[in-house]
N, C-alpha and C positions, 0 to 999 in steps of 0.2 A: 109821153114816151116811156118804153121801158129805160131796158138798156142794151148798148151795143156793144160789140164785144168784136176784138180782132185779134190775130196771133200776127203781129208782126213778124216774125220767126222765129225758131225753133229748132234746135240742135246742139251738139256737140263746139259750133263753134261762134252761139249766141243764143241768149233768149230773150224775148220782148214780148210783152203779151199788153193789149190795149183795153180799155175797158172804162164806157162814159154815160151819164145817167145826162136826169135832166138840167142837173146843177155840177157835177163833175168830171172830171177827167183825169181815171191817174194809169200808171204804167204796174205791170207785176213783174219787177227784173227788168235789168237795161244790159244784156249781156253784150254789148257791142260798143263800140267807139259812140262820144256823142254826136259825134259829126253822123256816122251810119244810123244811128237812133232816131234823126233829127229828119234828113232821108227819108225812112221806112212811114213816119208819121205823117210827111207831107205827102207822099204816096199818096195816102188814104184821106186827104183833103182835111188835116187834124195841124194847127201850127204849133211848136211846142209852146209858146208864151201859153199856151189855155191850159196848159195841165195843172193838176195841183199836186200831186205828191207822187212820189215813188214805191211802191209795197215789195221787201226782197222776200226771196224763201228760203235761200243760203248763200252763204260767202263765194262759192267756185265761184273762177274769172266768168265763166260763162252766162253768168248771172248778173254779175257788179260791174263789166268792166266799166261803162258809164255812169255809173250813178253817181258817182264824184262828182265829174264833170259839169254832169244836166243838174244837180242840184246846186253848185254854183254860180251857173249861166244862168240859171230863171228862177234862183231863189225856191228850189224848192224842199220842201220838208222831203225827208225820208224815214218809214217804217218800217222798224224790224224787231226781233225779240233780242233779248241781251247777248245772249251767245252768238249771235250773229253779227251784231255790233262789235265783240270781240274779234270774230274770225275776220272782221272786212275792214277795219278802222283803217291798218297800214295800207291797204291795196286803195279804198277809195280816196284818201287824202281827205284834209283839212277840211272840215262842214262845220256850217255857222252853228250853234248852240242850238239856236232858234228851231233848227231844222233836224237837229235830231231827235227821232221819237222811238219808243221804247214799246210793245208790246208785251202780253201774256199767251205764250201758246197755248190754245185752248179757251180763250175769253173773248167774247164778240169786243168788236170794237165798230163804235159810230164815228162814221167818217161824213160827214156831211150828210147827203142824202143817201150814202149809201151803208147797210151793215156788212161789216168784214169779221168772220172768221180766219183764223189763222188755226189751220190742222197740224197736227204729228203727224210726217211719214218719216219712211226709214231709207235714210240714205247714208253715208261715211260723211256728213259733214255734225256741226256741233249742235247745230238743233235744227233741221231743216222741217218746213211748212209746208203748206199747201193754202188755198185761198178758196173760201167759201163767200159768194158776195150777194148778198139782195141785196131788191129796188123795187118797191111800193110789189106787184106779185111775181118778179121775174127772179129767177135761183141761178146763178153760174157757180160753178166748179173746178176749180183747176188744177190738177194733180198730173208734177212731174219728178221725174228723180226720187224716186222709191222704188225701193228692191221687190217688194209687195204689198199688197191692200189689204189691211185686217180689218175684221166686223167693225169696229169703232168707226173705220173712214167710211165703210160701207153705210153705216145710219146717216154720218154725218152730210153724205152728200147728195144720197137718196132725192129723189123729186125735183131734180134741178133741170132746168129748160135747155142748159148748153154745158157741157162736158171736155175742158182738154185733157184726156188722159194722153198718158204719156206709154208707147209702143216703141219700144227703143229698139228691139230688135229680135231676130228671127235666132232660134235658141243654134237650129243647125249651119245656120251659116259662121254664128259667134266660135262655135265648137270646133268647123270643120276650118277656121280662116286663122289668120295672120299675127294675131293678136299674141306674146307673150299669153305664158299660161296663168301666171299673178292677175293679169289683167282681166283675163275671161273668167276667172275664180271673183275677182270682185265685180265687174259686172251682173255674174251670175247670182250674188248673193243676195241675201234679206235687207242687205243695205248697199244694193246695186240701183240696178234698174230693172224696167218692167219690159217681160220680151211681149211676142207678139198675143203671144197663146195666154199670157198671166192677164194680159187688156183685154181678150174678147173675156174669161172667164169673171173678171172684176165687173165688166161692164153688163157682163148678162144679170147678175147680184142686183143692179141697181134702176135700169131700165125697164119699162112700163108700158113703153110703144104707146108714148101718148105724143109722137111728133120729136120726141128731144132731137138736140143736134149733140154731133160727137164729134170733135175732133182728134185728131190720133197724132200725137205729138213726139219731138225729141227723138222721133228717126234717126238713128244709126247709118253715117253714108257707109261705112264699113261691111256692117253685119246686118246691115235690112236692105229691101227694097219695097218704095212705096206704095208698088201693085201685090206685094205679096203680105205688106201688115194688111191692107185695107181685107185682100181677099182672104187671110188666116180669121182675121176677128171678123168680117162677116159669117165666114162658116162656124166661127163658134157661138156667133148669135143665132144664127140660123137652128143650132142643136139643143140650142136655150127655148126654141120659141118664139124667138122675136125676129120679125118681118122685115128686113133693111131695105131699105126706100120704099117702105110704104108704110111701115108704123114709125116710124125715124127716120133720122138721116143721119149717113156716115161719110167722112169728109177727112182732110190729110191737113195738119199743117204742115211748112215749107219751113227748108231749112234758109233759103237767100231771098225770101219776099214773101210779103203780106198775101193770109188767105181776104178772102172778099172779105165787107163789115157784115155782120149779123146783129137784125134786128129784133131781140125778143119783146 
């Protein structure tokens, strides 16, 4: 087996992303209750007792609100780099010694059977990640909560078989809607998030149209909708060159349930 990979959910008011090789199973972010976390994996026929560890990519709730919890309840380790250990300590509460683990942004780390990259992206937290993971030849990618994609993330995830980029929303609906103007100034910025138009243009940079899957993640229920990220970044792949559903495939995570498992 390679490996499979699921977005549990994805949004503004949780993130959970699944991902199990042939010897592990760990989660990237548990932004939801443990109890909802606990849920969303049996969904997907996954009990939480199998997992082994937790990988975060920043402190916001939306990312930690469980990782206390599931790491208490099943003993598991959690990884992250220092400053995010700083940003999350008081929010996730008390974790055994055992269990906490420390990474270097930017330095592979073996995790059992699987290699883990932890990237730089740019978002308002204190040193937020992104997840680069192989498994014997299969590449996953996972990039959320970045204002933008510079050439460095562009090598670094180049050639990978599955993709959550992160599409958080449509520039004119952000602009023209409801949002305080503070708000839409940091959404919009270098250390925001990524709108519809900055994912197809990142994503034509990195695809090959050799089959990859692409999921379009961190939907905005405010300032996006789901028919119109999918049909903005197919037309900007389409202007790149690349064929959608038929040299790739492009697909949506959900903000309240699990997309299907994918088998690379």
């Amino acid at each position: 087996m390679g490996m499979r990979f699921c977005s549990l959910s994805s949004g503004s008011s949780g993130n959970c992303q699944y991902v199990e090789t042939d010897n592990s199973r760990i989660l990237i972010d548990a932004g939801f209750s443990g109890k909802r976390v606990e849920e969303l994996l049996k969904s997907i026929g996954v009990c939480p007792t199998t997992l082994d560890a937790i990988f975060v990519t920043h402190e916001h709730i939306d990312h930690i609100k469980g990782v206390g919890v599931l790491s208490r309840r099943y003993d598991l380790p959690i990884y992250a780099n220092e400053n995010t250990w700083i940003g999350m300590r008081k929010t996730i509460g008390n974790i055994e010694e055992k269990n906490i683990n420390t990474f270097y942004t930017g330095r592979d780390l073996e995790f059992q059977d699987m290699n883990i990259r932890p990237i730089a992206v740019f978002h308002d937290a204190l040193e937020p990640v992104g997840y680069i993971i192989n498994h014997k030849k299969s590449k996953i990618s996972i990039i959320t909560d970045t204002g933008h994609v510079c050439d460095d993330m562009i090598k670094e995830i180049k050639n990978s078989q599955l993709y959550l980029m992160e599409s958080n929303h449509d520039e004119f609906m952000l602009k023209e809607g409801l949002y305080p103007w503070y708000l839409k100034q940091r959404i919009m910025s270098d250390e925001g998030h990524l709108s519809n138009d900055d994912a197809g243009k990142a994503l034509g940079n990195v695809l090959s149209g050799n089959g990859e899957v692409v999921l379009l993640a961190h939907l905005s229920k405010d300032n996006n909708i789901p028919e119109l990220a999918l049909d903005t970044v197919k037309t900007s792949l389409y202007s790149q060159g690349i064929a959608v559903d038929r040299e790739m495939i492009l697909g949506l995570s959900h903000r309240d349930r699990p997309t299907k498992v994918y088998n690379l």
